[in-house]
N, C-alpha and C positions, 0 to 999 in steps of 0.2 A: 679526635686528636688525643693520643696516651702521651700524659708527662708526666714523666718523674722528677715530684720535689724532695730536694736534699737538704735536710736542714741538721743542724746538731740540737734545737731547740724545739719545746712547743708545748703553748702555755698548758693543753689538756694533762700534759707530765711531767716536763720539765724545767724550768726558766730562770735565765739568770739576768738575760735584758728585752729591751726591745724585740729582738729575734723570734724569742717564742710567742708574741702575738702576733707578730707578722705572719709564722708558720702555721701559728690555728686556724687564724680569718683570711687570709688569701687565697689557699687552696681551696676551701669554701666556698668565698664568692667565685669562685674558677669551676665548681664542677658542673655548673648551668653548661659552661663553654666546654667541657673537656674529660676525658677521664682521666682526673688527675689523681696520682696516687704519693705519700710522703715516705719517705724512707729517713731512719733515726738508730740511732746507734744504741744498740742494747743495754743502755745505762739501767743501776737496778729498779729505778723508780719508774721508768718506762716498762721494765719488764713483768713489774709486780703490778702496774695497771691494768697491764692489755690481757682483754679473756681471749684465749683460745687461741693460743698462737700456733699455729701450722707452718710446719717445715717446711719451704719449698725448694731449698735447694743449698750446698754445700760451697763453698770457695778452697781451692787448694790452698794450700801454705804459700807466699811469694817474696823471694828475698827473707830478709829478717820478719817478715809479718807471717802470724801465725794462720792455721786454717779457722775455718768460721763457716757458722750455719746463716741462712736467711730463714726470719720467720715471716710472715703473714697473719696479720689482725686486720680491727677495725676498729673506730672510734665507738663510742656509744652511738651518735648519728649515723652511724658507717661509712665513714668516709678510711678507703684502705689503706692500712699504715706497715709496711716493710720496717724489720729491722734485725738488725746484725748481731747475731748473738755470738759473743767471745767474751766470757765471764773473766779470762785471764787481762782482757783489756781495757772492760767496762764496768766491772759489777765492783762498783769501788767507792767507798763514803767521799764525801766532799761534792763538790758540784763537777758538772763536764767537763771541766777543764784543767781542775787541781784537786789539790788534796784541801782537806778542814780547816787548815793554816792560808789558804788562799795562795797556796806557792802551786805553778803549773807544775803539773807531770811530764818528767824527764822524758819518757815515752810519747809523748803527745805528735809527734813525726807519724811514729807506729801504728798511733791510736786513730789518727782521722787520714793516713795516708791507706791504711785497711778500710778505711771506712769509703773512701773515695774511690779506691778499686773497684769494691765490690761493688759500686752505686756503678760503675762503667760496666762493669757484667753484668747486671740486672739490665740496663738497660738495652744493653744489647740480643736478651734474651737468652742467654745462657745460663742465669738462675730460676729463674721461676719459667718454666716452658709453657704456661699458658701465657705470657706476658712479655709482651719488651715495648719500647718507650719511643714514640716519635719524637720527643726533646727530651730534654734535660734542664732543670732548672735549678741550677746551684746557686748556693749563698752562703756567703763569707769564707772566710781563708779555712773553716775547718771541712768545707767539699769544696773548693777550688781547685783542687788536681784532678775532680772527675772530669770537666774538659780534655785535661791534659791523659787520662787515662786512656780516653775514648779514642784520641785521636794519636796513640801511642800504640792501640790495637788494632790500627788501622780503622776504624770506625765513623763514619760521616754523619753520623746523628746531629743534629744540632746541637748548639748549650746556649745558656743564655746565665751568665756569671750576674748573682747583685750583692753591689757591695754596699754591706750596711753600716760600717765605720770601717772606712779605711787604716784607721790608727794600730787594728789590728791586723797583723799580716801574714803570723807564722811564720816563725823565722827560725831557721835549725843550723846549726854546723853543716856544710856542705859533705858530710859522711853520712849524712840524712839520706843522699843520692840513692849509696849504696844498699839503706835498709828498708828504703821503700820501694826498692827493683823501679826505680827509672831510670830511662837511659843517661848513660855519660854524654850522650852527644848533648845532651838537653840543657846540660852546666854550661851558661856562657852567657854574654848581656843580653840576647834578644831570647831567652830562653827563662829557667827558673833563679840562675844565681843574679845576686843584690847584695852588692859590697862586699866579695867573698863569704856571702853565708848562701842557703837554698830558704827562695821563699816561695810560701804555697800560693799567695793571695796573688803574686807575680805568674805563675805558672797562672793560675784562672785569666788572667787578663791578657794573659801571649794568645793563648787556646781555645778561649771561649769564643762562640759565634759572636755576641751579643750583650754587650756588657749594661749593667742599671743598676741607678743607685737611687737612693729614698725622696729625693725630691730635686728640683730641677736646678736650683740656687746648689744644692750641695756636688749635682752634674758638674758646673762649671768650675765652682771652688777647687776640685779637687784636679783641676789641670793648673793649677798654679803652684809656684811656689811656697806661700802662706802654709795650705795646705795638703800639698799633693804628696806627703811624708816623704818625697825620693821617687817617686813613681810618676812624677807628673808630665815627664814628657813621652811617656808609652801611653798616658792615657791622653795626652793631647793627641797624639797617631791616632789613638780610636775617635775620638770624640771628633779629628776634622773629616775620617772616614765614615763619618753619622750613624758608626757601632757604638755609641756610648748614650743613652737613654735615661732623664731621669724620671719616675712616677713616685708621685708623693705616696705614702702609706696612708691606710685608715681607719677606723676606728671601729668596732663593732658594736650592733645596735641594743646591747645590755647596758650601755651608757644613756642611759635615759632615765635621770632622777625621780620623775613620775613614775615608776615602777620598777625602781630596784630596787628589791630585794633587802640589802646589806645597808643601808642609810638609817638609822636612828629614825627620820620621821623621810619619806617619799614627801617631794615637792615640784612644783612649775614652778617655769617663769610667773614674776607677777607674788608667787607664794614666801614672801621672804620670811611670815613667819615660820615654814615651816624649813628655810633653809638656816633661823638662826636657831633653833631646835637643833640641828647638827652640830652648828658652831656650839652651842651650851654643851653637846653632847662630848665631842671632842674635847673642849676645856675639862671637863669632868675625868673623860678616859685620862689624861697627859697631866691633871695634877694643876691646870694653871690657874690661876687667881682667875674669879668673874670677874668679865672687864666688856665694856662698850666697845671698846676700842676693836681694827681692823686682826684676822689672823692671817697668817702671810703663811702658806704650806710649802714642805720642797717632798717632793716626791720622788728620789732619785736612784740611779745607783752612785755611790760616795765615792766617788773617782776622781780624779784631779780634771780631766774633762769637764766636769759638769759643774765648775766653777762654785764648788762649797765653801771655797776658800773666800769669796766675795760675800755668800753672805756671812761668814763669822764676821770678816773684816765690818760691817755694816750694822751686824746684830745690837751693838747699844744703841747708836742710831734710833732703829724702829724702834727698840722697847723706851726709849725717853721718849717717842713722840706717842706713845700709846697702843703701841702694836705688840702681839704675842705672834712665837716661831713654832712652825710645830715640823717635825722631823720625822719619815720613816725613809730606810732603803737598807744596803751594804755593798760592802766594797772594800777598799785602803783601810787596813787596820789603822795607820795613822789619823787619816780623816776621820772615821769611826771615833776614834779616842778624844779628838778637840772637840765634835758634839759633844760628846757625852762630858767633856769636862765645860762647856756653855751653858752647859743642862744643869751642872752642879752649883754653879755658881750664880745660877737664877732661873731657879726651878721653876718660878711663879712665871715666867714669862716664856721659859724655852722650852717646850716636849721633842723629848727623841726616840723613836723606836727603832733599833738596831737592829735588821732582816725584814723582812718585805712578805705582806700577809694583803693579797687584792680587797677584803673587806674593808679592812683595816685603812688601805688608801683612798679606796670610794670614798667615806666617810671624811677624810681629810679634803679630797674634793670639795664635797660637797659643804664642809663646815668651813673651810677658811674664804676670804675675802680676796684673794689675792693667792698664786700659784709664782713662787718665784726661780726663772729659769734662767741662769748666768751663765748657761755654758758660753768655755769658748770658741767650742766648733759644734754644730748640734745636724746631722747628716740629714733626720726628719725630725726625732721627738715625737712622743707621744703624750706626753703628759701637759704640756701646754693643749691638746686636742678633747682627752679629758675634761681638762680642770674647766674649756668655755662650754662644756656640755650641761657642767655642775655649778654655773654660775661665778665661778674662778675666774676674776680678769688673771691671766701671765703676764707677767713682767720679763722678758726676752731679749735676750742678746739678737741684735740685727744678723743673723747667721743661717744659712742653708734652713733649715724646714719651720724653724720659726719665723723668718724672713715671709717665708709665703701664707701662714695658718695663723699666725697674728697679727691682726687692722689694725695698726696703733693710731689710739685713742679713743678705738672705736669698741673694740672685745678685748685689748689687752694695749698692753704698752711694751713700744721695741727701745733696746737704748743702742749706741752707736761702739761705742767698746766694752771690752773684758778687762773694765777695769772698775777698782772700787768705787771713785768717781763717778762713772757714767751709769752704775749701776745705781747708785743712789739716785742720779737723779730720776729714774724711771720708777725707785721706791717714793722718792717725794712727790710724782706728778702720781701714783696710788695714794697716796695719802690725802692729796687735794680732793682725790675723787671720791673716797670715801666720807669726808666731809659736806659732801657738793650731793644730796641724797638722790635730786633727781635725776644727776648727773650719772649716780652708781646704780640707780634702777635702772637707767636705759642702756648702760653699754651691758649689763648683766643680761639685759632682755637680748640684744644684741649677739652679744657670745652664747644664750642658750639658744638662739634659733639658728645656729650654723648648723649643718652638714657635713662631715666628714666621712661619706661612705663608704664602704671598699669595694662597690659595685662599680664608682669612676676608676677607681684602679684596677680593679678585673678587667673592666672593656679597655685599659691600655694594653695590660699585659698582654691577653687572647690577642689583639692584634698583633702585637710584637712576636707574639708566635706565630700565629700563619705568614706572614713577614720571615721568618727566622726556615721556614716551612718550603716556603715557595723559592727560594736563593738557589 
């Protein structure tokens, strides 16, 4: 079984969220079942990683989208990596999606509607001629036109579309039609347009065989109005035509604090002296006063999603009852800026680190006492998965993938709304428990002996392929 995975992300090169783990360890635990192969958009840091990239084939110019080379790599482990080389549309500072300012590229139509083309030629075998793809598996709105390509070229290959935050959808001026050479018949509500604009994450979900999203609670959410941003009665069509799947994401097995690496001191369950060795270590890196008291981590990207806002609002709260904050991710220059001014005004209690370094976060794992995750829509999350590997109880909004990977009371604590309120109180029922010591040895024991494999998500996937296969 050949598939081709489409991702814009992946942690071996590039990452801005979630995505790029998903896009390392998935296709991984998939190559037992499959020859699966990733395709990635010639970004410079992708390009400057990968040895030996071999040409295999050319893309004409199309519409307003320029021509373009395919290369052909491999990971270090070798696992084979395509990608699209157009220096004129990727070889560009700032992350995948924007420039250094965090404002997206004007171009951005251009840039991943080229990129989803050529992922529909490749797999049809027209780029690489040793190669073409019995599915396709695209993710998020920047390859969700490859469905739409595929089946624009006349193409019956399978797709299988997952969405990993709906929130984001790509959204262009309907002139976007014309630059990305799709059809005009395609502008229309059961097609790509969405409130007179063209959206791409719309296009994935008219087109795709097979749609999946991160965990089963965030499957259903997203046919509501709550959450379904505008799109929730196409995805209700899919979802009663039992096209809408969802398989929680997993974790991969370098989260095992017994021997990793990046932790100040390696520990077990059972070892708490050597997981407050972390916590001393952490206080040390972030400047904050020795203290007894619980460390409460957020590991995020700083987005208004993830509910930062709740913990500022909350922050004296913890620090009178004895608690230190400690901070890494980015995102919202504004959110950025209110840490860092919570930071200023009581350094002894608050650490913030502004951009996101994996060491740097294990380590936050594995030293605070508590992982606090407010979002208010959270599709899987991965860092409440982390943080019970590293003895982190999470504190979690009752939401899609926290809903399911958090026991409350048991490895972490869920609270009922996204609001300052509700979240406090799942901060003060941490706080009882941190006091309570036998009470915080056993749910720590608790949360360090779960599993999060991405082997149970590989054998959903491979099946939903042969499924996707045999139709």
């Amino acid at each position: 079984m050949r598939v081709l995975f489409v991702t814009t992300e992946m942690d071996d090169f590039v990452r801005v969220g979630g995505l790029a783990a998903v896009s390392a360890a998935l296709p991984r635990a998939l190559r037992s079942l499959s020859d699966v192969r990733i395709m990635l958009p010639g970004y410079r840091d992708v390009v400057e990683q990968l040895l030996h990239i071999q040409i295999v084939g050319e893309c004409a110019a199309l519409a307003e989208m320029p021509a373009c080379k395919l290369g052909r790599a491999s990971t270090r482990d070798g696992l084979p990596v395509y990608v699209l080389l157009c220096p004129e549309l990727y070889d560009r500072p700032g992350n995948p999606y924007g420039d250094t300012l965090g404002r997206d590229w004007p171009d951005n139509d251009v840039r991943f509607g080229r990129f989803a083309s050529a992922a529909a030629q490749l797999a049809v075998g027209t780029l690489d001629k040793n190669w073409a793809a019995d599915l396709v598996h695209a993710n998020d709105w920047q390859a969700a036109l490859v469905p739409a390509y595929l089946r624009w070229n006349g193409s019956s290959i399978p797709s299988i579309l997952t969405i990993h935050n709906l929130a984001y959808q790509g959204l262009f001026p309907k002139e976007a039609l014309r630059r990305i050479g799709a059809p005009q018949d395609s502008f229309h509500i059961d097609g790509l347009e969405f409130y007179d604009k063209l959206s791409f994450l719309k296009g994935g979900i008219v087109y795709a065989s097979h749609l999946t999203t991160v965990s089963e609670t965030y499957a259903r959410e997203i046919t509501t109005s709550e959450l379904g941003c505008g799109l929730e009665g196409l995805l209700r069509q899919r979802s009663d035509a039992a096209q809408l799947t969802g398989i929680l994401n997993g974790i991969d097995e370098s989260w095992d604090p017994r021997v990793c690496a990046q932790l100040a001191q390696p520990f077990g369950a059972g070892d708490w002296e050597g997981k407050r060795a972390n916590a001393d270590y952490v206080r040390q890196q972030f400047g904050l006063a020795i203290s007894r008291g619980p460390i409460f981590g957020l590991v995020a990207r700083l987005v208004h999603q993830k509910g930062v806002d709740l913990v500022l609002s909350a922050a004296d709260e913890i620090i009178e009852a004895g608690g230190q904050i400690v901070v890494t991710g980015s995102g919202e220059p504004a959110i950025e800026q209110a840490l860092v001014d919570a930071h200023r005004r009581r350094p002894d209690a608050i650490g913030v680190a502004i951009g996101f370094n994996d060491g740097q976060a294990r380590r936050i794992f594995a030293g605070s006492d508590f992982t606090l995750m407010p979002s208010r829509f959270e599709p899987c999350g991965l860092s409440q998965m982390y943080a019970q590997r590293f003895g982190s109880l999470p504190i979690g909004h009752q939401t899609g993938g926290l809903a399911e990977t958090i026991q409350d009371g048991e490895t972490g604590f869920l609270f009922a709304q996204p609001s300052t309120e509700s979240f406090l109180g799942g901060v003060r029922r941490a706080f009882s428990t941190f006091a309570a010591k036998d009470r915080l040895d056993e749910m720590r024991r608790n949360a360090m002996a779960r599993s999060f494999s991405w082997a149970i998500s590989a054998a959903c996937y491979g099946a939903l392929y042969r499924k996707a296969l045999s139709v």
